[in-house]
PLY file of the C-alpha trace (Angstrom):
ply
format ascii 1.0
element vertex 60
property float x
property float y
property float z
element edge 59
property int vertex1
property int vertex2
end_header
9.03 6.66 -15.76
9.25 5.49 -12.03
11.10 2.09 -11.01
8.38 -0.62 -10.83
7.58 -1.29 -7.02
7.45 -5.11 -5.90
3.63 -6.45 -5.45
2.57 -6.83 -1.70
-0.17 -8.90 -0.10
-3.06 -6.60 1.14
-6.67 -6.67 2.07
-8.91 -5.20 -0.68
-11.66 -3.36 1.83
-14.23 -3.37 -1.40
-14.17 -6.62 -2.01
-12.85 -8.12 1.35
-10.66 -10.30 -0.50
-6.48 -10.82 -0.01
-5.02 -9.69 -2.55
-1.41 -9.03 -4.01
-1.13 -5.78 -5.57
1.48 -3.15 -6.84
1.69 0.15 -4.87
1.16 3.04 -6.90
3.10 5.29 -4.36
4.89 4.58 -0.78
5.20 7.09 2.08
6.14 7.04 5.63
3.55 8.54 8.18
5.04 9.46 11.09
3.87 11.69 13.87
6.78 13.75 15.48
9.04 12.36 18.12
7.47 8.32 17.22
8.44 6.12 14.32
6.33 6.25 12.10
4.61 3.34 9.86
5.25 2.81 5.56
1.77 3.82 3.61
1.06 2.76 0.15
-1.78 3.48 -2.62
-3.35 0.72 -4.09
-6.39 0.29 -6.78
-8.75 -2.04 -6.09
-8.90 -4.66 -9.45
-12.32 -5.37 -8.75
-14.34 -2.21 -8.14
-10.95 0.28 -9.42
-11.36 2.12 -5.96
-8.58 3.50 -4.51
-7.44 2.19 -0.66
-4.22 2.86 1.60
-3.12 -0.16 3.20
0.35 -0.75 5.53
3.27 -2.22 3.88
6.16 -3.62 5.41
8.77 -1.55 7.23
11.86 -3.16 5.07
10.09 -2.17 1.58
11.56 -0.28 -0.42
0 1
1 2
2 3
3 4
4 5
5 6
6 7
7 8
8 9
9 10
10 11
11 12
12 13
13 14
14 15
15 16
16 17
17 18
18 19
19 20
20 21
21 22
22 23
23 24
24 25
25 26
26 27
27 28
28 29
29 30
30 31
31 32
32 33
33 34
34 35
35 36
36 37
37 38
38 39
39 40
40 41
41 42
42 43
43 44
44 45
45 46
46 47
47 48
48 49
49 50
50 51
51 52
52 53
53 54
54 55
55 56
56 57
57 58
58 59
């Protein structure tokens, strides 16, 4: 079973809403030769859609 990740405030785009949600999984993106920016997957509670929002650089 995977560690529990810490809940981060993000934008639902479904529902418009802020919202503070668990990321199901965290990746980097980054283009070669640039730094590149952290990525997580959230579910929407609402409307159970999936989104990708930015979380901060120092998570985890």
């Amino acid at each position: 079973m995977p560690e529990k990740l810490p809940p981060v405030k993000v934008k639902d785009p479904s529902t418009g809403k802020e919202v503070e949600l668990q990321p199901i999984k965290v990746w980097t993106l980054a283009p070669k030769s640039r730094k590149g920016v952290k990525i997580g997957l959230f579910k929407s509670p609402e409307s159970g859609k999936f989104f990708r929002a930015r979380v901060p650089e120092n998570y985890p």
